[in-house]
C-alpha positions as CSV (number, residue, x, y, z in Angstrom):
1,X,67.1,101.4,194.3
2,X,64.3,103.8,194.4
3,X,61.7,103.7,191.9
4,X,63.1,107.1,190.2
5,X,66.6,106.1,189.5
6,X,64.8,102.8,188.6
7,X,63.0,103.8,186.1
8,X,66.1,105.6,184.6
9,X,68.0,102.7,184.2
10,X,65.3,100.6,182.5
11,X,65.2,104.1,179.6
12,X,68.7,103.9,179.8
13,X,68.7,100.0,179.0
14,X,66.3,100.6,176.3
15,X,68.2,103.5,174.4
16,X,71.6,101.6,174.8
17,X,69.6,98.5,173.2
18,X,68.3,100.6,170.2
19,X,71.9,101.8,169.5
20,X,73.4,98.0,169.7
21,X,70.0,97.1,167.2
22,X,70.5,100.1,165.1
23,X,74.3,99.5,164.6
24,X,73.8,95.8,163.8
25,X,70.6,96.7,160.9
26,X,73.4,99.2,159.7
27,X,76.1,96.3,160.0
28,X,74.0,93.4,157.6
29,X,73.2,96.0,155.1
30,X,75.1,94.8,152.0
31,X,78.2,97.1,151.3
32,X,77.6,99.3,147.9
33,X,79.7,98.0,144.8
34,X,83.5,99.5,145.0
35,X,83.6,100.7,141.8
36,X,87.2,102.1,142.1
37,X,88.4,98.6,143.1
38,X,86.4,97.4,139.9
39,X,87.8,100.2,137.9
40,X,91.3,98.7,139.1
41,X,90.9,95.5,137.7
42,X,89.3,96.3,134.7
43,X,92.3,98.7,134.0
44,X,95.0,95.4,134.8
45,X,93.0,92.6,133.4
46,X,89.6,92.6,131.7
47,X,90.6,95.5,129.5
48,X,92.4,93.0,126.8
49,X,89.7,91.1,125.7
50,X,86.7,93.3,126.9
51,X,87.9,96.8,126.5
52,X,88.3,99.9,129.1
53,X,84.6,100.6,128.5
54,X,83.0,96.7,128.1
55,X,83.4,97.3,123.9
56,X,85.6,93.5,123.8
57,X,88.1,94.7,121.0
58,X,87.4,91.0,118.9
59,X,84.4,89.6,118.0
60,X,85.3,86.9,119.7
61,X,85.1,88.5,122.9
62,X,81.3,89.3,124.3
63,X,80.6,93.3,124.7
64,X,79.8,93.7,128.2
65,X,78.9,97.2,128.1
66,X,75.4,97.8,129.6
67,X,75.5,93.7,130.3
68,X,73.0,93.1,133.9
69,X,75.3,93.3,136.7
70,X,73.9,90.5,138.5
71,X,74.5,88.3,135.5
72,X,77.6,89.3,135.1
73,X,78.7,88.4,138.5
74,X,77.0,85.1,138.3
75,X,79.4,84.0,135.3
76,X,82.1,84.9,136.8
77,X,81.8,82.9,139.7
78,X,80.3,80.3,137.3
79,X,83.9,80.5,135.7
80,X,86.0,80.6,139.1
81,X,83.7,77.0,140.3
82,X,84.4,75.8,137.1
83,X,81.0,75.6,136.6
84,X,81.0,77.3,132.8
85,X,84.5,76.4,131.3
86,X,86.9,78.5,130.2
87,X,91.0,77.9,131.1
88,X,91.4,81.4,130.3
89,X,88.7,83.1,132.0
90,X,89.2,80.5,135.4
91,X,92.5,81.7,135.4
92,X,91.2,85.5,135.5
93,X,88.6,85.1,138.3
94,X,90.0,82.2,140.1
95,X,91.1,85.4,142.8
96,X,88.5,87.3,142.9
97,X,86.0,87.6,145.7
98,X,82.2,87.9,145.5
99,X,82.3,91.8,146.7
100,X,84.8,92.3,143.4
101,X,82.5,90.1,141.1
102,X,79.6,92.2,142.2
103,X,81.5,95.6,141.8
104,X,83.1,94.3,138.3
105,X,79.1,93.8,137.3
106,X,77.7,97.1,138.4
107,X,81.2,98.7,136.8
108,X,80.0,96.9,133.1
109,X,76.3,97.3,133.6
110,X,77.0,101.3,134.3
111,X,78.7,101.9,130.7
112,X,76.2,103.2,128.1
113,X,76.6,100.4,124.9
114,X,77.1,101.8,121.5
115,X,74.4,100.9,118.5
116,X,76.1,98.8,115.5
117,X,74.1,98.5,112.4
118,X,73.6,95.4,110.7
119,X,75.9,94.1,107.9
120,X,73.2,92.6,106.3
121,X,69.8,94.0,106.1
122,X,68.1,91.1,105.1
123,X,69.6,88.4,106.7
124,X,68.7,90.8,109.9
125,X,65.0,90.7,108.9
126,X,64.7,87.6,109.2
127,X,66.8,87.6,112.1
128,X,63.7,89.7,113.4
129,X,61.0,87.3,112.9
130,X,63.1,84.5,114.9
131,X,63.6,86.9,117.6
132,X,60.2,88.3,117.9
133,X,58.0,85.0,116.9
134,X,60.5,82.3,116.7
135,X,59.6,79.7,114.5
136,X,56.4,78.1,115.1
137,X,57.0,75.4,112.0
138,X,59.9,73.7,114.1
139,X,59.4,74.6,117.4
140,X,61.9,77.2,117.7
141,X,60.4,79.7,120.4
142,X,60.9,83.8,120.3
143,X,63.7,85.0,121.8
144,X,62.1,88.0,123.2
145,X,59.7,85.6,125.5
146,X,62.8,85.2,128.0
147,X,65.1,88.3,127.1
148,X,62.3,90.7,126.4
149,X,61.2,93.0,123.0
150,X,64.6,94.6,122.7
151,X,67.0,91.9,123.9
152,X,67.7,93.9,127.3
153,X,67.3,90.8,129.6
154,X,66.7,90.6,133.4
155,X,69.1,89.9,136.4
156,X,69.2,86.5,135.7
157,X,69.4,86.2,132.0
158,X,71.7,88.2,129.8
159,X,71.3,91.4,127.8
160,X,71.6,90.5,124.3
161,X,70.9,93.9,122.1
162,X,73.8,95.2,120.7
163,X,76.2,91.9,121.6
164,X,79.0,90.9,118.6
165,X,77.1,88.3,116.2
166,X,80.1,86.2,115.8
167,X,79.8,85.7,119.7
168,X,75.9,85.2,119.4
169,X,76.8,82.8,116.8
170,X,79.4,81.0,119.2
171,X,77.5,80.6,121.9
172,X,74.4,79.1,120.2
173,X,76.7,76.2,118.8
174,X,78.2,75.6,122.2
175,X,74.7,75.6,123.5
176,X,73.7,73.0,120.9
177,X,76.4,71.0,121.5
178,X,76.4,71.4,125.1
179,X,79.9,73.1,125.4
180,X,78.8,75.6,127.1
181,X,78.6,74.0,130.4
182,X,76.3,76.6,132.5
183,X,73.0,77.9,132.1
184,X,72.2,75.1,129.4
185,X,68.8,73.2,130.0
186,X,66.5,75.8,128.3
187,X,69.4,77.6,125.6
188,X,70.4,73.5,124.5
189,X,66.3,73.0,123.3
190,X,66.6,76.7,121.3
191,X,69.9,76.4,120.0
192,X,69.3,72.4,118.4
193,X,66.1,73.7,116.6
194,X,68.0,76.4,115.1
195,X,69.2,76.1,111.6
196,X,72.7,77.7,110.5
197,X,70.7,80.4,108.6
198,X,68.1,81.0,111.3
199,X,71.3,81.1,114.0
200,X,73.6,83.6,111.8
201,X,70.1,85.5,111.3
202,X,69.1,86.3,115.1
203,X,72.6,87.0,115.5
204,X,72.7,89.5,113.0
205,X,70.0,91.2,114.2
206,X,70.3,91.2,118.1
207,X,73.9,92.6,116.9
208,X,71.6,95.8,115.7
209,X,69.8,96.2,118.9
210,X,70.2,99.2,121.2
């Protein structure tokens, strides 16, 4: 081989080897959330408890409109390991796959949460001063030093503003009693210090939030 058509099939060899690299870079990017596929299930399943838009239709159930989509998807597959218990919601998840958990997070987190004033004006003030300064008399700590000045959260920890108090309320005493089997280390040392007043107060007001 001459050194003409050699020096060909080296550029050749290196433009065939930037395809291969570019189409394997393009391959391991991660796949955008199918929100129609989320949509889909939403629409067949979620809807009953949580709503078409993430507004629960009980109290009971936890508003995940506006929720962090990585959260989200963390407690469902918490649910589907078995992880954070819940016979009804393991039975919901048990068949979903991580790309649907994702996309079912992004599908929540996308919907715009609606602002619910407070019952109780009062009981939301003090509310207030737990979530801002918690209590410093009892070791209670602020709220807002994990899940930020208006409740909004981060990937990992949940968005609280605007979530049904009666849930708020729920979770704290499973936290205290260590029901609530995930995500429990730090929310157990809050949720014991916590009186009944102080945990029906903070809940009223993160209820507020928007």
């Amino acid at each position: 081989m001459n050194k003409t058509k050699m020096r060909g099939a080296v550029a050749l060899l290196a433009i065939v080897g930037a395809v291969a690299g570019a189409g394997a870079a393009h391959a391991a990017d991660p796949a955008k959330p199918d929100l129609a596929r989320a949509e889909e299930i939403v629409g067949g399943r979620c809807f009953l408890c949580h709503g078409a838009e993430g507004e629960s239709s009980s109290p009971i159930f936890p508003r995940l409109a506006g929720q962090n989509a990585e959260y989200v998807a963390k407690q469902l597959a918490d649910f589907q390991s078995g992880r954070r218990k819940s016979d009804t919601m393991q039975s919901q998840v048990q068949e979903l796959t991580k790309g649907e958990m994702a996309a079912l997070g992004a599908f929540f987190e996308a919907k715009k949460p609606a602002p619910h004033k407070p019952r109780d004006a009062d009981l939301a003030g003090v509310g207030r001063y737990i979530f801002t300064k918690g209590n410093p008399y009892s070791g209670v700590a602020a709220c807002s030093s994990c899940h930020g000045s208006k409740g909004y959260g981060t990937t990992q920890l949940p968005r609280l503003a605007g979530q049904h108090p009666l849930y708020i309320e729920e979770q704290l005493k499973q936290f205290n009693k260590r029901e609530r089997t995930n995500d429990n280390a730090v929310m157990h040392a809050v949720a014991s210090k916590l009186t009944e007043l102080e945990a029906r107060a903070v809940a009223e007001y993160i209820g507020a939030l928007d």
